[in-house]
C-alpha positions as CSV (number, residue, x, y, z in Angstrom):
1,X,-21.4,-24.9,7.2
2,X,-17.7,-24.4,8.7
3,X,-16.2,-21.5,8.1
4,X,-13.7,-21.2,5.0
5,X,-11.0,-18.8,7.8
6,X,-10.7,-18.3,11.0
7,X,-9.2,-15.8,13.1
8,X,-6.1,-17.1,15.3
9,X,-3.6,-15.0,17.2
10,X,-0.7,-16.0,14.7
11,X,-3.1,-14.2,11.5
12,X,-5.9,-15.3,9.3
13,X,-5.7,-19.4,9.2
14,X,-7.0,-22.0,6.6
15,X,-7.6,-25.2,8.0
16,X,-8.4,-27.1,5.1
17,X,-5.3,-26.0,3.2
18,X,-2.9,-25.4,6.6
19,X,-2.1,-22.2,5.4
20,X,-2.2,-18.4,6.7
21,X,-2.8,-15.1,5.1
22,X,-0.5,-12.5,5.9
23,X,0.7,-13.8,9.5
24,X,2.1,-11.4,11.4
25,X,3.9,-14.6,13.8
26,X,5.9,-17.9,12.4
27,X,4.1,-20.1,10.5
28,X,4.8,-22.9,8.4
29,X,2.8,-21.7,5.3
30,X,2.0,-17.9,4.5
31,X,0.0,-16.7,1.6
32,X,1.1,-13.0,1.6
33,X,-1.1,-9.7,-0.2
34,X,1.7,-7.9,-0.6
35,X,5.5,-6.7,0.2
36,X,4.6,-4.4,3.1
37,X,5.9,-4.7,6.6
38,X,2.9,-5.4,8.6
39,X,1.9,-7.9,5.6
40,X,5.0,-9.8,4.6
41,X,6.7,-10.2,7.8
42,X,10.1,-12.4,8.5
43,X,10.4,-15.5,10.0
44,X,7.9,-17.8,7.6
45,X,9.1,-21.7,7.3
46,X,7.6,-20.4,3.1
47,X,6.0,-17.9,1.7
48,X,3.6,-17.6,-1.7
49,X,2.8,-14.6,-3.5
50,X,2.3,-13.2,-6.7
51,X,5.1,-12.6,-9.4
52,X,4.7,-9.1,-8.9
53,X,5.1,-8.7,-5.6
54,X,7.9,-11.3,-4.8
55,X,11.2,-9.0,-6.2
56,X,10.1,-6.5,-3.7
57,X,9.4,-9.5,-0.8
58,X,12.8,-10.9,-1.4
59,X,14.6,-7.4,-0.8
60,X,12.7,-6.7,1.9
61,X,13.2,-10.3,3.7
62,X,16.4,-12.0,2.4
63,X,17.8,-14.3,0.2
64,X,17.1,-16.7,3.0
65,X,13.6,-16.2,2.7
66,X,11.7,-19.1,0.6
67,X,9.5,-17.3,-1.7
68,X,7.3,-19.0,-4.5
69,X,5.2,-17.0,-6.8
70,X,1.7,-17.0,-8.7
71,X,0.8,-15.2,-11.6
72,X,-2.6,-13.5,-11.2
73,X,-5.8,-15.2,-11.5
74,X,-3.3,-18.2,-11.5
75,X,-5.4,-21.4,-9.4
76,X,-3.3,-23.3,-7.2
77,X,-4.7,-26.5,-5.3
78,X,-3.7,-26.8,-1.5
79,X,-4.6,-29.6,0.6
80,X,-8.8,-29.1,0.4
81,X,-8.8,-25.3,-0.6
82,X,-8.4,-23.9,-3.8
83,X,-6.8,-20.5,-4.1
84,X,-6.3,-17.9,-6.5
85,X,-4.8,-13.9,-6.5
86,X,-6.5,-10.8,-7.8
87,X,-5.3,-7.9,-8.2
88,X,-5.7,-5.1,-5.4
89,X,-4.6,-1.9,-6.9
90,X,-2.4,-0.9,-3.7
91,X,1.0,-1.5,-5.2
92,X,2.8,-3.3,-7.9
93,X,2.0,-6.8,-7.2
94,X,-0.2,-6.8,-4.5
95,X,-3.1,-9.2,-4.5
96,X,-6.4,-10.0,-2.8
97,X,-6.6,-13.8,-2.1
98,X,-9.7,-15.8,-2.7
99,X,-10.2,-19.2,-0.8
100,X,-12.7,-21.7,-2.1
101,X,-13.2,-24.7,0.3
102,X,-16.5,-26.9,-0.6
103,X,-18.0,-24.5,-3.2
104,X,-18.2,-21.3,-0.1
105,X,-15.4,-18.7,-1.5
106,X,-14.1,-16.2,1.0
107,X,-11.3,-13.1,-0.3
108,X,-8.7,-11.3,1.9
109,X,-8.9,-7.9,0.8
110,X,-5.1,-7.5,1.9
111,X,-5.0,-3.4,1.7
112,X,-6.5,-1.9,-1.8
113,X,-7.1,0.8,-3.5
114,X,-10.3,1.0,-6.5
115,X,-9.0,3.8,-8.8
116,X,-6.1,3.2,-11.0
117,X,-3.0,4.9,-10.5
118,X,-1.1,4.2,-13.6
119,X,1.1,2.2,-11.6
120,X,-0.1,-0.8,-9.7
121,X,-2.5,-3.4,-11.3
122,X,-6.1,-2.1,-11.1
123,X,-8.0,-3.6,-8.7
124,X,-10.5,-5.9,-9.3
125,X,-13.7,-6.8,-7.2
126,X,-13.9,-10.4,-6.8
127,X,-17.4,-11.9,-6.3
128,X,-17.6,-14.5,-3.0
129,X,-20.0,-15.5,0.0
130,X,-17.4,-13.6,2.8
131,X,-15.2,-10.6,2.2
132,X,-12.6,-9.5,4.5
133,X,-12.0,-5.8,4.2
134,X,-9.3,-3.0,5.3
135,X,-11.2,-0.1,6.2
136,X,-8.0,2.2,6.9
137,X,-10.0,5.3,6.0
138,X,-13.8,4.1,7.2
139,X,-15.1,7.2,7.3
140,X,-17.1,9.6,5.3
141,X,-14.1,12.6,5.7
142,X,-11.6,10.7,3.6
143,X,-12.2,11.3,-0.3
144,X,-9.4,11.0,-2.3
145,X,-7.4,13.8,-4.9
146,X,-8.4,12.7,-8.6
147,X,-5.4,11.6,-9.8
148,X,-5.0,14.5,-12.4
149,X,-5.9,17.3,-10.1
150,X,-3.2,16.0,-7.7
151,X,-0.7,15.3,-10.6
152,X,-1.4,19.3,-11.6
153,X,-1.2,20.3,-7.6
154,X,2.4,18.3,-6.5
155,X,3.9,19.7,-10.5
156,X,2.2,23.0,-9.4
157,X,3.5,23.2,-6.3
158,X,7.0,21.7,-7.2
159,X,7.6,24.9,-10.2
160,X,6.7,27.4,-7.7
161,X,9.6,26.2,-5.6
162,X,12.1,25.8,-8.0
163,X,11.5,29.4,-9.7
164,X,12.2,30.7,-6.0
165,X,15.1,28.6,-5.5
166,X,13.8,26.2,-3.2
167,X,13.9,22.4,-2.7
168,X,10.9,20.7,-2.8
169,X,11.2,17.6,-0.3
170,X,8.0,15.1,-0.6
171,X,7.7,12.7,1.9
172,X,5.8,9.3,1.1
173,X,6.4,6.0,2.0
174,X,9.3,3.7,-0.1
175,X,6.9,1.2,-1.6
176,X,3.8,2.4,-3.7
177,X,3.2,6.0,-2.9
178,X,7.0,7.0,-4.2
179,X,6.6,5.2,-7.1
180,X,3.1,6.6,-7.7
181,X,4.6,10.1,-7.3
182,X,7.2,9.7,-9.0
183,X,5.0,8.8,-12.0
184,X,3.3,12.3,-11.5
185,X,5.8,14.3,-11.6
186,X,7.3,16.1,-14.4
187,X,10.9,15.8,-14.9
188,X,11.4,19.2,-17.2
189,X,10.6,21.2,-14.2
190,X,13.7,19.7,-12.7
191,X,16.0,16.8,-11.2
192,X,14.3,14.4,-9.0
193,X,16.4,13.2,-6.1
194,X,15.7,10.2,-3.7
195,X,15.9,9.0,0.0
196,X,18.4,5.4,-0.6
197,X,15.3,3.6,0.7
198,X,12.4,4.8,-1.9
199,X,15.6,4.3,-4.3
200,X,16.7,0.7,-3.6
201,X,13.2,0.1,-4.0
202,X,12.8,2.1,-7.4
203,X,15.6,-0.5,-8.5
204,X,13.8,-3.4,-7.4
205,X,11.1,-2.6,-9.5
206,X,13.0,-1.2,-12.4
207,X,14.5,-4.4,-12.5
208,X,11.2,-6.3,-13.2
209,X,10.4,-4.0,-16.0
210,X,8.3,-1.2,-14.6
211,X,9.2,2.3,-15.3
212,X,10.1,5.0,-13.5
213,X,11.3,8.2,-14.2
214,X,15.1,8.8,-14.0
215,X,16.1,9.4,-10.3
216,X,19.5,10.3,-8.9
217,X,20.2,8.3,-5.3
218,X,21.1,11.3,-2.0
219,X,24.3,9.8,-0.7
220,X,26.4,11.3,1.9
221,X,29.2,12.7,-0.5
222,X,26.9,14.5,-3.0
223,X,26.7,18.3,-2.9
224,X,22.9,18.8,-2.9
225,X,23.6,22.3,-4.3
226,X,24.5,21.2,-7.4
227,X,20.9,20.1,-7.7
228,X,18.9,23.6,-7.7
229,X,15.2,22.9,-7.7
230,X,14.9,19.7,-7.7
231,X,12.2,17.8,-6.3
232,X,13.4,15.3,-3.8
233,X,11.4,11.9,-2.5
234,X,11.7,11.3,1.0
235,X,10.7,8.7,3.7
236,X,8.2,9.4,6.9
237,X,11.2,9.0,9.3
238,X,13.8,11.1,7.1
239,X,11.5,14.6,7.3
240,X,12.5,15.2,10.9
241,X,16.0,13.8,10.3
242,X,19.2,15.7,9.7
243,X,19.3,14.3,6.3
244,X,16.3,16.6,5.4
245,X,18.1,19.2,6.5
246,X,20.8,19.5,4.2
247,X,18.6,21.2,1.7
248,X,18.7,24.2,3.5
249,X,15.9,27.0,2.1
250,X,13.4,24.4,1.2
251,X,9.5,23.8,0.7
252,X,8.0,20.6,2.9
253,X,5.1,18.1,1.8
254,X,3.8,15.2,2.9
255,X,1.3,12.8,0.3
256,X,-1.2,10.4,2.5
257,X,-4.6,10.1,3.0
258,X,-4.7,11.8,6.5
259,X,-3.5,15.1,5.1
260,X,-7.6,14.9,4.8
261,X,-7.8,15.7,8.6
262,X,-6.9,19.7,9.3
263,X,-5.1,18.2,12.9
264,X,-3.2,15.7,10.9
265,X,-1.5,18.3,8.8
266,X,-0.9,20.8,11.7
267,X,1.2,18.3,13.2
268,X,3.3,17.8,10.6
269,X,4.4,20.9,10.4
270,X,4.4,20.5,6.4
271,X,4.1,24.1,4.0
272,X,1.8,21.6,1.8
273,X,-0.6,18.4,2.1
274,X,-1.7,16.1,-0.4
275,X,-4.7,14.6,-0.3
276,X,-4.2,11.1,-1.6
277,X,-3.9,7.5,-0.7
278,X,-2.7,3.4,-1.7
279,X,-5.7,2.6,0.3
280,X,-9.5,2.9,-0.8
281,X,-11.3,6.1,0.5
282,X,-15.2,6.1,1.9
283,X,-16.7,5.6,-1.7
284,X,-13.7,2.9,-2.8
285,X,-14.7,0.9,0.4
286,X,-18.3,0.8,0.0
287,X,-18.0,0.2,-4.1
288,X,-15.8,-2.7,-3.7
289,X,-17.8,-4.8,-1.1
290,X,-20.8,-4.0,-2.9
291,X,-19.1,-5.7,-6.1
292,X,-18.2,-8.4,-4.2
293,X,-21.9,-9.5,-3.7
294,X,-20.9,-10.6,-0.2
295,X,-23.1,-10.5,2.9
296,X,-20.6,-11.4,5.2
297,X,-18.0,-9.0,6.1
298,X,-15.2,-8.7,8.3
299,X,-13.5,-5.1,9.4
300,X,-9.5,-4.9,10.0
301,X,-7.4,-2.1,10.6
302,X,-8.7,1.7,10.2
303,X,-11.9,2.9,11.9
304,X,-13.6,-0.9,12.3
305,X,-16.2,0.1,15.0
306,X,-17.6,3.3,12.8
307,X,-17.2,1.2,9.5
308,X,-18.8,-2.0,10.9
309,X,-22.1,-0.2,12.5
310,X,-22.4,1.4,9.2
311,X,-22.3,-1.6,7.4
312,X,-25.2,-3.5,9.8
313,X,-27.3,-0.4,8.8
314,X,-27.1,-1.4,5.2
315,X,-28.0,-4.9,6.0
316,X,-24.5,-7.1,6.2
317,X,-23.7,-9.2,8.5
318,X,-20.6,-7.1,9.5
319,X,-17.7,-8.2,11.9
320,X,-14.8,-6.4,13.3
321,X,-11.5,-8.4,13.3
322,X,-8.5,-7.5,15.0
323,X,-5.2,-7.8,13.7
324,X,-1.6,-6.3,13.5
325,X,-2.1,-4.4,10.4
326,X,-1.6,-1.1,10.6
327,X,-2.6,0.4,7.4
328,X,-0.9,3.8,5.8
329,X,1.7,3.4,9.1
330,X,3.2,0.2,7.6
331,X,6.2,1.0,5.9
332,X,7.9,3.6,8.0
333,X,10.5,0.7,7.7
């Protein structure tokens, strides 16, 4: 039996529907996971996504870009392939796509995470004959912060500061992990302020009706100091940039999943690391193909070599795939 995808130098292809998932070159048709740069790239003749996901999409790309949407769990016939979006858990909106083409379904994982954040739609596994996987963190040393125990450290961590008279500046990247901090933190300890890029973002999604906790925008004119203690949400790129530096006396810490790896966090140079991640850890990885029922599996993006031998030692018929993805790197943009 033909294979439902293929892999082609332009992304992941559908014949039978003349389609591509998440193409990271021109194509006439993209079905896109999710607003993130190495997932919803420019140039696409059209683009389909879920209702969710497109207000961020259509920022991101343009008003030029031609954007139609799905509600989850939504079926939509094209050409010989039917198709339908589940929800991935990695950020508001972001979907894993299943393709059915002759009764043989096959899902792109997109990237995912499997425990809820309060935030992003849970994920949900999504049973077919072929699953094609992230595997960002594929190894057994990433294991994420339980959500409350990280909620209590970054709050924790953020008081301290602000009863010595310090800025707290937490660096995480605009889309999903700002937003999921954001949700963690407690405004009475004090202000929050924001990069403009996590905050023309936070608008975005306000604007679609999810909340956030009040934020005030950093703009060039604004006298920081009239913001003691306050917690303030920062890009990757804007920590080593003068704009951080305008806080003056003030506590550094970086959120991401390779805060997990002791060289990783000495090379930030951060006072603090949290442990925590949009995409699934070890156990998420290995709980959500196991849902899935599927023997086939395909590796993209992370530690496929490691991740794809372990798999064949369970018994799957596992595959590494390369692609442009770049996992928890994507959105430096």
């Amino acid at each position: 039996m033909a294979d439902v995808l293929t892999f082609t130098d332009r992304g992941i292809y559908c014949a039978a529907g003349d389609f591509y998932i998440d193409p990271w070159r021109p194509v006439d048709r993209a079905l896109i996971t999710h607003g993130h740069a190495d997932h919803a790239r420019a140039g696409m003749g059209s683009y389909l996504a879920t209702d969710a996901a497109a207000p961020v999409m259509q920022h991101r790309l343009g008003p030029q870009a031609r954007i139609e949407t799905l509600k989850f769990l939504e079926p939509r016939q094209i050409g010989a392939a039917s198709v339908s979006y589940h929800p991935a858990g990695h950020v508001p909106g972001s979907a894993q796509i299943k393709v059915t083409v002759k009764g043989q379904s096959w899902v792109v994982s997109g990237d995912y995470k499997t425990v809820a954040d309060g935030l992003s739609e849970p994920f949900a596994p999504v049973p077919c004959h072929a699953f094609i996987t992230e595997c960002t963190f594929g190894l057994p040393v990433f294991s994420w912060t339980p959500q409350d125990v990280l909620t209590d450290q970054i709050n924790g961590w953020w008081a301290a500061n602000a009863a010595a008279g310090r800025f707290s500046i937490l660096g995480a990247y605009a889309l999903g992990k700002a937003q999921r901090l954001l949700t963690a933190a407690d405004p009475d300890i004090g202000p929050i302020l924001t990069h403009g890029a996590i905050e023309n973002t936070n608008e975005v999604l306000r604007a679609q009706g999810i909340p956030l906790p009040d934020t005030i925008r950093v703009t060039p004119d604004m006298n920081v100091k009239d913001y003691p203690g306050a917690l303030v949400l920062a890009t990757p790129g804007a920590m080593a940039q003068p704009w951080a530096r305008q806080f003056g006396r003030a506590s550094t810490a970086f959120a991401s999943g390779w805060m997990a790896l002791r060289g990783v966090r000495r090379r930030r140079a951060m006072d603090r690391g949290f442990v925590v991640s949009d995409h699934a850890d070890w156990e998420g990885l290995n709980t959500a193909i196991r849902a899935t029922g599927a023997q086939k599996i395909f590796v993209t993006h992370g530690y496929t070599d490691p991740f794809r031998r372990w798999l064949t030692d369970q018994g799957y018929d596992a595959h590494v795939v390369s692609t442009d993805y770049t996992g928890d790197t994507e959105d430096e943009a």
